[in-house]
BAKOL-791204 format. One record per residue (C-alpha): x, y, z; residue in three letters; residue number from 0. Coordinates in Angstrom, 1 decimal, decimal comma. Layout:
BEGIN
NODE   east  north     up residu num
NODE      X      Y      Z    ALA NUM
...
END
This chain:
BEGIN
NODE   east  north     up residu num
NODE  -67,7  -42,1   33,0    UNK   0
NODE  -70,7  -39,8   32,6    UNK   1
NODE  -69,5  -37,5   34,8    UNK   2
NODE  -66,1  -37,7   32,8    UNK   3
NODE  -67,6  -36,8   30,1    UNK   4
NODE  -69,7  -33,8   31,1    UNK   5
NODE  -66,2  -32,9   32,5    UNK   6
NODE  -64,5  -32,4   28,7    UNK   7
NODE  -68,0  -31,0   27,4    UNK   8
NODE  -67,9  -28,0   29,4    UNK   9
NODE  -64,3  -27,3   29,7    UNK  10
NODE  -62,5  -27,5   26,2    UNK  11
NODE  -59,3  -29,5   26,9    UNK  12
NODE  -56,5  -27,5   24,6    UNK  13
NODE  -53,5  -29,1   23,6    UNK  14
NODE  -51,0  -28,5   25,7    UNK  15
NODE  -48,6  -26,9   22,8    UNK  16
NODE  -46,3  -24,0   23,2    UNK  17
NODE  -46,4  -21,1   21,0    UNK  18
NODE  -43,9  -21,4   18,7    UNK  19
NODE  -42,2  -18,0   17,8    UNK  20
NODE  -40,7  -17,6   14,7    UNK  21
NODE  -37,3  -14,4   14,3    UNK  22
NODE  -38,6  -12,2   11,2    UNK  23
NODE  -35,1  -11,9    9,4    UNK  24
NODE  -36,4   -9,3    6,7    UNK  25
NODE  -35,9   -6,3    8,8    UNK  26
NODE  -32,4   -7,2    9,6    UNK  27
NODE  -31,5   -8,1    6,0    UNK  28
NODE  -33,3   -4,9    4,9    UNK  29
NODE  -30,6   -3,2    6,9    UNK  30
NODE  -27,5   -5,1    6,0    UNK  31
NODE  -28,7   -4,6    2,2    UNK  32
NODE  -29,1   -0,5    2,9    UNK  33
NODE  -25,6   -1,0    4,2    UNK  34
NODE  -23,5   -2,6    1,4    UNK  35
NODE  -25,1   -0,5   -0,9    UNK  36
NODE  -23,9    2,7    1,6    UNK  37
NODE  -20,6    1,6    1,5    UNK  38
NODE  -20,7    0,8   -2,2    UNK  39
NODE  -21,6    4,1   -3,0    UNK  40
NODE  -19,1    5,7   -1,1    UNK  41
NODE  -16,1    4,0   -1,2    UNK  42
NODE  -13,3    6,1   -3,4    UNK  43
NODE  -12,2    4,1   -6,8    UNK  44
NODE   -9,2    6,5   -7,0    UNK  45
NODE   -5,7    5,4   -7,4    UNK  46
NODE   -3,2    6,6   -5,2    UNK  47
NODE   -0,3    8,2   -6,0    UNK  48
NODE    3,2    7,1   -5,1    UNK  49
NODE    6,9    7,3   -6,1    UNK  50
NODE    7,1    4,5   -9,1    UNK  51
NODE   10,3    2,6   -8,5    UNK  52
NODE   12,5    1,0  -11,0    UNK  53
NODE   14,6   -2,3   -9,8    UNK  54
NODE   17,7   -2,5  -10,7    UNK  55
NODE   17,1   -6,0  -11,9    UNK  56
NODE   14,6   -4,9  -14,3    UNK  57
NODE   16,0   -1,9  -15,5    UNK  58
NODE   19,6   -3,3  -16,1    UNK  59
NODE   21,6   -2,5  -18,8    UNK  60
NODE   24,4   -3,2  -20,8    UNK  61
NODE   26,6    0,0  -20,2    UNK  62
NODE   30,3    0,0  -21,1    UNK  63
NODE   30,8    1,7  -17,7    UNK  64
NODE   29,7    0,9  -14,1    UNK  65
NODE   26,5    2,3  -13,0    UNK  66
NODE   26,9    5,5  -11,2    UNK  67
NODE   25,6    4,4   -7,6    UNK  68
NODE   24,1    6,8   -5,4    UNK  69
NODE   23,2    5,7   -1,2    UNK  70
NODE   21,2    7,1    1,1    UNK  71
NODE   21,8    6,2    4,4    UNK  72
NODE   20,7    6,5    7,9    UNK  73
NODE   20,4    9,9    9,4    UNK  74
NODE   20,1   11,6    5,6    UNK  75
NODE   23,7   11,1    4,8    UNK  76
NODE   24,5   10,8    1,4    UNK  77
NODE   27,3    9,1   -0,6    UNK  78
NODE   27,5    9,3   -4,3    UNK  79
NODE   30,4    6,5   -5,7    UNK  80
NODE   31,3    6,3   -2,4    UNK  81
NODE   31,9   10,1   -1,5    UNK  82
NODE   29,8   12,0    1,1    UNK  83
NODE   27,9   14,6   -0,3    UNK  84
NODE   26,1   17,3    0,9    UNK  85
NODE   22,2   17,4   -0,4    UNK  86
NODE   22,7   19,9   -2,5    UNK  87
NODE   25,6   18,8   -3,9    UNK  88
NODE   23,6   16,1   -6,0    UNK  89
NODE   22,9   17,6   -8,7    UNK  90
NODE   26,1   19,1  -10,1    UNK  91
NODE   28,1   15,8   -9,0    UNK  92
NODE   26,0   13,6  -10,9    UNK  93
NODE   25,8   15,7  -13,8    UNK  94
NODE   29,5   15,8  -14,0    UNK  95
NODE   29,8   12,2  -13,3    UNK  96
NODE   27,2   11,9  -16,1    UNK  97
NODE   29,1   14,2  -18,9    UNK  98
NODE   32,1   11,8  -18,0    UNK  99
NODE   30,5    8,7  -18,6    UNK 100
NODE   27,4    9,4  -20,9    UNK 101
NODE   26,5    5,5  -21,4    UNK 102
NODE   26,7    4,6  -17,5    UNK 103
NODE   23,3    4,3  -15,4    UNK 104
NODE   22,2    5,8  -12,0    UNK 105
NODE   21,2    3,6   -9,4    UNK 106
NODE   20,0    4,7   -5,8    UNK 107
NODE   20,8    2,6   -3,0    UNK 108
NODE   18,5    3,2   -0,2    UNK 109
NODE   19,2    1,6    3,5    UNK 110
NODE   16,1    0,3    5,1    UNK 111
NODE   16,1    2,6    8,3    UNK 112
NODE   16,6    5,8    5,5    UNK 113
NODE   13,2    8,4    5,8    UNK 114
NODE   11,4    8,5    2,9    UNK 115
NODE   12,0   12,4    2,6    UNK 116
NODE   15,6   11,7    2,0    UNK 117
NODE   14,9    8,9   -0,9    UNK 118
NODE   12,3   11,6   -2,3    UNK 119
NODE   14,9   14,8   -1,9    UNK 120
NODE   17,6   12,3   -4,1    UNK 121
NODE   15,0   11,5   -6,4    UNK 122
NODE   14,3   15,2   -7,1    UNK 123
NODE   17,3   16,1   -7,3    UNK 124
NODE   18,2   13,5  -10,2    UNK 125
NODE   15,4   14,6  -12,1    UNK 126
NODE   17,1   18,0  -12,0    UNK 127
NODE   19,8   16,0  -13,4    UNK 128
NODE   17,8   14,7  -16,2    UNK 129
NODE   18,4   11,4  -14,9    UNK 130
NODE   14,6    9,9  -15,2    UNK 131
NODE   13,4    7,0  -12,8    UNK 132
NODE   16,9    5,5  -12,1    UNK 133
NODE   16,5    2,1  -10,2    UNK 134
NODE   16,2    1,9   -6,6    UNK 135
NODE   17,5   -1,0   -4,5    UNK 136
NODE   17,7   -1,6   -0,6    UNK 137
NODE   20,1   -2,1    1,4    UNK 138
NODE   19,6   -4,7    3,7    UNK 139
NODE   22,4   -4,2    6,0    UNK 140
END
């Protein structure tokens, strides 16, 4: 038991613990923070611009006379009332169409494969017309 003893005096028994290491988050949330506040600072808070649309539901009214129906369909072509048109035709049919029926509304019937280019060209060319926003549906067919 002596010796035993002399044993632990000269060699200090340590616990037999293991170091315990411990992750430092604040670097990484120092980072994250710099990085919300990067993208917070540059993100754009500007509203795009695009064609404004009416639907024909919302802009119905209660015209004497049946709405003057315009449809673009696939590949471009164009029918006004039912009539193939040329383009640039638009704009002196439907102001004729409009001096014959004054209280009838335009409504533009687009089919779903149509390019937008060909909805925007009608829409121009109405608004050369003076016929403002007229409702556009789609044609599902």
């Amino acid at each position: 038991m002596q010796v035993l003893s002399q044993y632990r005096m000269h060699f200090k028994v340590q616990p037999n613990h293991a170091q315990e290491s411990e992750v430092d988050l604040t670097p990484m949330l120092d980072v994250v923070f710099i990085i919300l506040i990067f993208f917070i600072v540059t993100a754009s808070f500007i509203k795009e611009s695009g064609l404004t649309l009416n639907s024909p539901l919302a802009s119905e009214d209660k015209a004497k006379h049946s709405p003057i129906v315009l449809e673009v369909l696939q590949a471009g072509r164009i029918k006004i009332e039912g009539i193939a048109v040329d383009a640039r035709a638009i704009k002196p049919v439907v102001t004729r169409l409009t001096a014959e029926k004054p209280d009838a509304s335009v409504v533009v019937r687009v089919h779903k494969s149509s390019k937008t280019q060909h909805v925007v060209t009608v829409l121009d060319a109405l608004k050369s017309a003076n016929v403002d926003q007229p409702p556009v549906s789609l044609i599902k067919s």
